[in-house]
C-alpha positions, 0 to 999 in steps of 0.5 A, spaced: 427 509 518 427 514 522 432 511 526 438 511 520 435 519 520 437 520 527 443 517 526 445 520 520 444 527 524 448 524 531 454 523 526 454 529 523 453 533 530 459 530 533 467 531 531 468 525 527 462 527 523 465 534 522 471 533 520 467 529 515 462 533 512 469 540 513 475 539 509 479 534 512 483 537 517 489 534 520 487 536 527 481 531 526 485 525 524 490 526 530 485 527 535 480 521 533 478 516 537 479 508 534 474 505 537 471 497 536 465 500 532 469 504 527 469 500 522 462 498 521 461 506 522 465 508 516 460 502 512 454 506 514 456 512 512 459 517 507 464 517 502 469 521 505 476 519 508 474 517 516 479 520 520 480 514 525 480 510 520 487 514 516 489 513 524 487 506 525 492 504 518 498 509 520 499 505 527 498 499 523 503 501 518 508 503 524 507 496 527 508 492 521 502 490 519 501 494 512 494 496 511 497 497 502 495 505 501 492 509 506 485 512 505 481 513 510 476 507 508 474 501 511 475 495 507 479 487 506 486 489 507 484 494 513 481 487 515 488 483 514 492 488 517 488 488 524 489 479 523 496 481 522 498 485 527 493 480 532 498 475 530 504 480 532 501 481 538 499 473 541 492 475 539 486 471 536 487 473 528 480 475 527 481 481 523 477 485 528 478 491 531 477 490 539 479 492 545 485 488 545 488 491 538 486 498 540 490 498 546 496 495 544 495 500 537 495 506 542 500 512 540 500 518 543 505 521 537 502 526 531 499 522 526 499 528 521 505 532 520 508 538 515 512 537 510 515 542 506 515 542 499 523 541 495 527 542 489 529 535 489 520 533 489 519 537 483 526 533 479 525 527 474 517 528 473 514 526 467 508 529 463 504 522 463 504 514 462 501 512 456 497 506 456 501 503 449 507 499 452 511 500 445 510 508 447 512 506 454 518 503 452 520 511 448 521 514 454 527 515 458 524 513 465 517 511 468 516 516 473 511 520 477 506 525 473 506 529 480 509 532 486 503 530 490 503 522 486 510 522 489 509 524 495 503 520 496 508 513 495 513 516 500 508 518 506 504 511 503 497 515 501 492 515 496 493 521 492 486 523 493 487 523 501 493 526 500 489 532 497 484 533 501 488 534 507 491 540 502 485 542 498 488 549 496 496 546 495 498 547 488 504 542 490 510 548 489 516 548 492 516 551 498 509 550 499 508 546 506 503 540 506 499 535 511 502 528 510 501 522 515 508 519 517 507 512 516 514 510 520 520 508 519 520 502 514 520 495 518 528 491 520 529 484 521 532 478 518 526 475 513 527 467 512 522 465 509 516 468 506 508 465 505 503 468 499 497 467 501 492 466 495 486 466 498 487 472 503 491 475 498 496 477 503 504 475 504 507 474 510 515 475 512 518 471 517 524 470 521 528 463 522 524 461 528 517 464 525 515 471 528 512 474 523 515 480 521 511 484 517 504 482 513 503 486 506 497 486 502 498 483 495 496 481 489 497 474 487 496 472 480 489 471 477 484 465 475 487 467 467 494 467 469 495 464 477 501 464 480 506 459 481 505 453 486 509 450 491 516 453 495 522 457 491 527 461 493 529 468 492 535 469 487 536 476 487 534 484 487 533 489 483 531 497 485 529 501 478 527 495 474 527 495 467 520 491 465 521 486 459 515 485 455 515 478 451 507 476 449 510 470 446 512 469 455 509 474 459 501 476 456 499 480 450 498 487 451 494 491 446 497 489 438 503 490 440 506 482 439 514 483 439 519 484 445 520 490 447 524 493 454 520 498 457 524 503 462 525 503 470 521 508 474 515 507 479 510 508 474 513 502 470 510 495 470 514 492 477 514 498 479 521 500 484 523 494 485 523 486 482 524 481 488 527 475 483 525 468 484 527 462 482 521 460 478 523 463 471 519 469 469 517 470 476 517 475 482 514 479 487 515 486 486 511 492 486 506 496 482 504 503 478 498 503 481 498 501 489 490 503 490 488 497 487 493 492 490 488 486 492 483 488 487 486 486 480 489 480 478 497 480 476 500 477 471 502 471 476 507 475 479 506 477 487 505 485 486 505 490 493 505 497 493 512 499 491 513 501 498 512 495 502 516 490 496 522 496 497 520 495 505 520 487 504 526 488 499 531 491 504 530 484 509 530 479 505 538 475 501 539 470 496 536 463 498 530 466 502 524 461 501 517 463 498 512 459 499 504 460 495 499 457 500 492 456 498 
């Protein structure tokens, strides 16, 4: 016992514990050191974004191997990423943070960077998302509540990271904000494509198997899984409308007929629909990117709306997926 309290007190007196029990300062998260304990350190204590943990998933976001939403906590797709980008790497795939990955993860460039708040991030907000599909199917678009919801989706933040780094902003236009910057999105030529469903993780490949890019995912659930064996990619579409069909699809509160809900990153798939050949099926993204591998889909395979555009933009018509156990 005494040794937890003596630990606890340590981490509060050094910077990272600081930086923790203070409101988190962009400072802190450039200048936090990653090392092979900072997982387990992040486990054993609060809850508040750990700042090399924010680090830790910006580099890995840069070098292709997506950790979903950054957040600042420990978790399983921080694990996956660090097995992807081991596999990037010719490293053993354990998903574990060692001395080999933190080396070749190494960046000198800021992680955290001022943003300032334009004309254009206020434009084509709307006041909510109602639950009820046949209310969605109402408006004229679905999408984002907030400058700062859209603005955690194009720097790939958790809202709630995204406010602590600004916790006086009002999000007003003008007013300059703390954002990480995740990177360029990832190029190549993907040819096939593997969904993984035990380690809920999709893998793009190029034509002699270098993986490209390894996104977290959610792939279909125990009551609605997703489809087995090898399909191709039949098109894309950015913007999607969603049609719901319970007679298809699933049943959605009392609502039993067809209805056409509009595009929007806040609608059911999200801003993109990756269409595959099996009918009713695709990989696309989603309304809700915190829990992308911590909910079922409805057979689909569902990204955060920012790695299924990422992923979109390098794969054409005839590209193979296939769904591994």
């Amino acid at each position: 016992m005494e040794n937890k309290v003596l630990w606890a007190v340590l981490m509060l007196l050094s910077p990272a514990g600081l930086a923790n029990a203070q409101t988190l300062q962009p400072e802190a998260i450039d200048r936090a050191s990653i090392t092979p304990t900072s997982l387990e350190r992040k486990i054993e204590t609060s809850d508040t974004p750990d700042p090399a943990i924010v680090r830790l998933q910006v580099l890995l976001d840069r070098a292709g191997a997506s950790p979903g939403v950054i957040d600042g906590f420990a978790g399983e797709n921080v694990a996956k990423a660090i097995a992807a980008f081991e596999t990037m790497q010719g490293l053993p795939a354990d998903g574990k943070l060692g001395a080999d990955v933190i080396g070749r993860l190494s960046d000198q460039t800021t992680v955290v960077e001022p943003y300032v708040i334009s004309e254009d991030d206020v434009k084509g907000l709307v006041a909510e998302i109602p639950e009820d599909y046949s209310e969605q199917a109402k408006m004229d678009q679905l999408g984002y509540t907030s400058v700062a919801e859209r603005l955690a989706e194009r720097f790939h933040m958790d809202i709630d990271l995204l406010k602590a780094l600004n916790p006086i902003s009002a999000f007003s236009v003008g007013d300059t904000v703390s954002v990480v910057n995740p990177g360029a999105p990832r190029q190549g030529t993907v040819k096939r494509i593997e969904a993984h469903r035990r380690t809920g993780q999709i893998l793009a490949l190029s034509a002699d198997g270098t993986l490209i890019a390894a996104y977290p995912a959610t792939i279909g659930s125990r009551e609605t899984p997703s489809p087995s064996g090898t399909h191709k990619v039949k098109g894309v579409a950015r913007m999607p409308p969603y049609v719901y069909n319970p007679r298809i699809n699933f049943k959605q509160g009392d609502n039993r007929k067809v209805l056409t809900l509009p595009g929007g990153p806040n609608g059911p798939v999200g801003t993109v629909w990756i269409d595959l050949s099996k009918p009713t099926y695709g990989i696309h993204g989603t309304p809700e990117p915190s829990m992308i591998d911590k909910s079922g889909s409805h057979g689909c395979v569902r990204l955060t709306n920012w790695d299924a555009e990422e992923l979109a933009a390098m794969v054409k018509p005839g590209v193979t997926v296939k769904f591994v156990d």
